[in-house]
C-alpha positions in Angstrom: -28.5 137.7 200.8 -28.6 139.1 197.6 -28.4 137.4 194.1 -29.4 138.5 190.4 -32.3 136.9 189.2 -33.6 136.4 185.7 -37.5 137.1 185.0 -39.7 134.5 184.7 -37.2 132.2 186.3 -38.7 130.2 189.7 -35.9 130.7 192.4 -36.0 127.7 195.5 -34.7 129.6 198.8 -33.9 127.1 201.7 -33.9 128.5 204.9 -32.9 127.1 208.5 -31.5 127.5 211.8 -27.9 127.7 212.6 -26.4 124.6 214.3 -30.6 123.2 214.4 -31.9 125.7 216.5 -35.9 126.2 215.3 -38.4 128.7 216.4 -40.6 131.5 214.1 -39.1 132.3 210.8 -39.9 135.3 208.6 -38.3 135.8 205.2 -39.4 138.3 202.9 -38.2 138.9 199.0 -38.1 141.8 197.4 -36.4 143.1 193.9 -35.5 146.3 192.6 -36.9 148.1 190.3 -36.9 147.0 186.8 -35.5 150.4 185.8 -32.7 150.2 188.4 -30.0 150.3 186.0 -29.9 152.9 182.9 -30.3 149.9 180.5 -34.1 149.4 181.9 -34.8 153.0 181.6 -38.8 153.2 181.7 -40.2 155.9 179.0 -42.1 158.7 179.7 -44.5 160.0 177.8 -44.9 163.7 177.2 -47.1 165.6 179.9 -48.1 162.3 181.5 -47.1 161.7 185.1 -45.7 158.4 186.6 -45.2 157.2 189.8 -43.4 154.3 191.3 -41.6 153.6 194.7 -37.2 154.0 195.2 -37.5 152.1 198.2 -35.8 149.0 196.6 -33.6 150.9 194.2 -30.1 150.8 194.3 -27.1 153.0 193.5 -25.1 150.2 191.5 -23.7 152.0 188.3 -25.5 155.4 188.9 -23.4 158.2 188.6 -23.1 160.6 191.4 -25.0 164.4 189.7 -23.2 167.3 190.1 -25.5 168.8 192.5 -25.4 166.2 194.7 -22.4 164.5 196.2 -24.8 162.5 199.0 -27.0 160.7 196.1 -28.3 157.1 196.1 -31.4 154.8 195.0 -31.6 156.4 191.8 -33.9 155.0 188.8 -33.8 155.9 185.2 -36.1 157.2 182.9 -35.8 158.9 178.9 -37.5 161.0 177.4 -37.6 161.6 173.8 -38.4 165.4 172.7 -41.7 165.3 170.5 -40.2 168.8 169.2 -37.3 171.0 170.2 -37.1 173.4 172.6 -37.9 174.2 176.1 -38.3 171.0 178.5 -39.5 171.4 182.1 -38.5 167.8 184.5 -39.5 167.8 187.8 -40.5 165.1 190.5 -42.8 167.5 192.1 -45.4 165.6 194.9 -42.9 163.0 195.5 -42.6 162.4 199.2 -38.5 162.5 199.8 -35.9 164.3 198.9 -34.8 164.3 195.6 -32.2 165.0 193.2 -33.0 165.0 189.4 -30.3 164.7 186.8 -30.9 164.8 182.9 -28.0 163.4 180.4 -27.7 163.0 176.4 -25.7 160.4 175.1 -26.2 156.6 175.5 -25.8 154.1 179.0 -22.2 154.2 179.8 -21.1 157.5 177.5 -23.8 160.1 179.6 -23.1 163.7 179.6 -24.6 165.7 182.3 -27.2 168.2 180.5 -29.0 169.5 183.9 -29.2 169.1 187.5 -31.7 169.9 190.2 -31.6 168.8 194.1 -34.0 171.2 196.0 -36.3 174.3 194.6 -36.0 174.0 191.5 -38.7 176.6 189.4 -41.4 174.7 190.1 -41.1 172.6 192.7 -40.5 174.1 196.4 -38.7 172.8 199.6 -37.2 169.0 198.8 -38.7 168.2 195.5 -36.6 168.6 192.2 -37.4 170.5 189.0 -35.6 172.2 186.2 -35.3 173.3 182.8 -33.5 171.8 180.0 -33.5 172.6 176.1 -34.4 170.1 174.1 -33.9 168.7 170.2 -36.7 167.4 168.7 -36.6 163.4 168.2 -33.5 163.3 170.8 -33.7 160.6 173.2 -32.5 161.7 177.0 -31.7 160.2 180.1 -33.3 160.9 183.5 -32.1 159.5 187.0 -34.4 160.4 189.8 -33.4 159.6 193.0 -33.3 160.3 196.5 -30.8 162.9 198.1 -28.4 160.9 201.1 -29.8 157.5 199.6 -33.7 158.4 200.6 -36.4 157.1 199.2 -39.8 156.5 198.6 -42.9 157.2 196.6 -41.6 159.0 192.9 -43.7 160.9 190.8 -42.2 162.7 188.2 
């Protein structure tokens, strides 16, 4: 079952057996990420890593990058440019595959900037990287995800 939940709020979950039937129950509850959705987009902080797990991410409203038609679990991130010029992304060390897609613009008007699925300049094998010029005091969106919908641990 799934449901959207409000923070803070105390959710009662009854659980039973179909028709009576008993025996061992095991229930678990998990959330996604609160940076899911491009409206929860965590900030990142020039030249500091940060690392978080996908496996609880969704694809709901993430678009689908260009280099990557098989793309799911994303999470979103921005970046605003300290000054302009050359920026370097990359979820190096991260232990899936992943696809990495910068945009400018605001949630729901995104234009694609860059994209990077596999060996990108810095990163080798399944890990993304890339390039991307930047303007200083230009907010930017990142979605990090995992290529085919896989996920894991995320550091980018």
């Amino acid at each position: 079952m799934r449901f959207s939940a409000t923070a803070g709020v105390s959710y009662h979950i009854l659980a039973g057996g179909y028709n009576s039937y008993t025996g061992n129950l095991s229930i678990v509850a998990t959330s996604s990420p609160s940076n899911d959705q491009c409206a929860g987009a965590v900030a990142l902080i020039d030249g500091v890593p940060f690392t978080m797990s996908t496996t609880n991410a969704t694809s709901t409203g993430d678009p689908t990058p260009s280099c990557a038609a098989k793309f799911g679990k994303g999470v979103w991130f921005t970046y605003t440019a300290p000054a302009s010029g050359d920026v370097i992304a990359s979820t190096c060390g991260s232990d899936f595959d992943t696809v990495l897609t910068v945009y400018s613009g605001t949630c729901g008007a995104l234009t694609e900037l860059a994209c990077n699925d596999d060996n990108g300049p810095i990163c080798a094998a399944t890990n993304a990287s890339m390039h991307f010029s930047a303007t200083a005091g230009v907010t930017y969106h990142i979605l990090a995800g995992g290529y085919n919908s896989y996920s894991g641990n995320l550091s980018i």
